[in-house]
MARDO-883681 format. One line per 4 residues: their letters; for each residue x, y, z of N, C-alpha, C. Coordinates in Angstrom, 2 decimals, decimal comma, padded with zeros to 5 digits. Example, Ala and Ser with C-alpha at 12.3 -4.5 7.8 and 13.67 -1.06 7.14 Angstrom:
as = 013,19/-005,69/007,80/012,30/-004,50/007,80/013,20/-003,30/007,80  012,85/-002,25/007,08/013,67/-001,06/007,14/012,90/000,03/007,87
This chain:
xxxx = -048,68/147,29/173,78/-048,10/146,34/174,69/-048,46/146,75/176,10  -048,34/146,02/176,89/-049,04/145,81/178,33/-047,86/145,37/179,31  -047,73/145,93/180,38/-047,06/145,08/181,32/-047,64/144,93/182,59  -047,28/144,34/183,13/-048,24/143,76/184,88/-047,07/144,77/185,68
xxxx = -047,74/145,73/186,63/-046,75/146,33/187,33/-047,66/146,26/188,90  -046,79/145,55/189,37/-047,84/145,22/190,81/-049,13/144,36/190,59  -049,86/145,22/190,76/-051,61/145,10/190,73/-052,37/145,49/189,42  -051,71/146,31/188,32/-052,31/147,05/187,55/-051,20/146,91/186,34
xxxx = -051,72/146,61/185,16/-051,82/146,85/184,12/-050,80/148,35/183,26  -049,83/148,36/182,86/-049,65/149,79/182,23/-049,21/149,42/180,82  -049,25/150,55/180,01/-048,80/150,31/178,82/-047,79/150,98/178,77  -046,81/150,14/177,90/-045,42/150,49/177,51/-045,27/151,44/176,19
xxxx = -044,40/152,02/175,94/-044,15/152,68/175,01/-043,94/151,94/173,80  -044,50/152,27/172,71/-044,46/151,61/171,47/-043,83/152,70/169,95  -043,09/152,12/169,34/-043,08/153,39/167,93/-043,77/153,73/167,50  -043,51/154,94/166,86/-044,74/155,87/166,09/-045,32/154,59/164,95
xxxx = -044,47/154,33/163,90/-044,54/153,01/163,11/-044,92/151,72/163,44  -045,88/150,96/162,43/-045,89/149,54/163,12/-044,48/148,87/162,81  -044,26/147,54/163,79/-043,49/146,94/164,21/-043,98/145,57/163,86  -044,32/144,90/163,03/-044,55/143,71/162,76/-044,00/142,66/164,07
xxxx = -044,83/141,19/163,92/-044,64/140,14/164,65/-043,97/139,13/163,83  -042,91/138,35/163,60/-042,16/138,01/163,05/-041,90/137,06/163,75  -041,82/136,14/165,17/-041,55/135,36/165,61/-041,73/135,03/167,16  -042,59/134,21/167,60/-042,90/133,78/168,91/-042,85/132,23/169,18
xxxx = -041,72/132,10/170,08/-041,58/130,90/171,04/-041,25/130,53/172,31  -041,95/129,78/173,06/-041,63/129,92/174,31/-040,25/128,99/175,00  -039,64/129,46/175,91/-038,57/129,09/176,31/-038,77/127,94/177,76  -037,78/127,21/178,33/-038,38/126,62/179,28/-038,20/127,11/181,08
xxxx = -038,78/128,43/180,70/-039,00/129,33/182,24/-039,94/129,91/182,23  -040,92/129,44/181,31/-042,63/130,08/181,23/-042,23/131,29/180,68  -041,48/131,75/180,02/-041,65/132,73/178,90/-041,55/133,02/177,49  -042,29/133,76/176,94/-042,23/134,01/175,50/-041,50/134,76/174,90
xxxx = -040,37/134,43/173,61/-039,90/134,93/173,03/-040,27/135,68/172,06  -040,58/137,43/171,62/-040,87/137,53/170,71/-040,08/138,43/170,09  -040,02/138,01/168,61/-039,23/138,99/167,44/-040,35/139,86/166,67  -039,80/140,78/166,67/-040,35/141,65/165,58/-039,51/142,36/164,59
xxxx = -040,25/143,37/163,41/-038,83/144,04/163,01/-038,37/145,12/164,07  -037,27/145,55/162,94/-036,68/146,72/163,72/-036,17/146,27/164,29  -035,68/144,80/164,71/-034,86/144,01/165,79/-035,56/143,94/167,10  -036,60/144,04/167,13/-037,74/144,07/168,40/-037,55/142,60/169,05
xxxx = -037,24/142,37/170,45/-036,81/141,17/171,01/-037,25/141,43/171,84  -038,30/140,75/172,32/-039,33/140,80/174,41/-038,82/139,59/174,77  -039,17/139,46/175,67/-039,71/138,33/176,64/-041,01/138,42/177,37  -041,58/137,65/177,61/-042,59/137,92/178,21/-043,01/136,72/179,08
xxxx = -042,96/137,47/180,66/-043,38/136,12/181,41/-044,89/135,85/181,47  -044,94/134,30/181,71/-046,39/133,63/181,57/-046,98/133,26/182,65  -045,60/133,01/183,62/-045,81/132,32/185,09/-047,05/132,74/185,79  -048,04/131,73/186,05/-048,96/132,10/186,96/-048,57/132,81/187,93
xxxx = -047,69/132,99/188,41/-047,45/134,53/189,12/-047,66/135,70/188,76  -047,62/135,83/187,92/-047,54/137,41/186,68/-048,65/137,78/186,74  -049,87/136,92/186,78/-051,26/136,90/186,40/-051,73/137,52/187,70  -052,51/138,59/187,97/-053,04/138,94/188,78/-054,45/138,06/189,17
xxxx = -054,53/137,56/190,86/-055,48/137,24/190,99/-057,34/137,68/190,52  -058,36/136,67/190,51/-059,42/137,04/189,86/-060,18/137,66/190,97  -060,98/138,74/190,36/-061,93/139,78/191,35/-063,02/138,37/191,67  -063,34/138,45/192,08/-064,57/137,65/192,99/-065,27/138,51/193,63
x = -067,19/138,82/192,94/-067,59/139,91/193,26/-068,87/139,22/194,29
């Protein structure tokens, strides 16, 4: 898993074990609901805000 922190990209901590995907839907504030086991519950925002602008080289 990934999160946007500022400018950059970090990865979050995950279990030693996989964690299956079990359920994704989005809500109406541009984010995603997701279930997994183990009772695993995210959110995850989508908002073109979140998205870091594109390099233009």
């Amino acid at each position: 898993m990934l999160q946007l922190a500022g400018e950059q990209w970090q990865t979050l901590p995950t279990p030693d074990a996989p964690v299956y995907l079990r359920a994704i839907t989005a809500d109406t504030a541009q984010r995603l609901i997701v279930a997994g086991g183990r009772g695993l519950l995210l959110t995850l925002d989508t908002a073109p805000s979140a998205w870091p602008e594109p390099a233009y080289g």
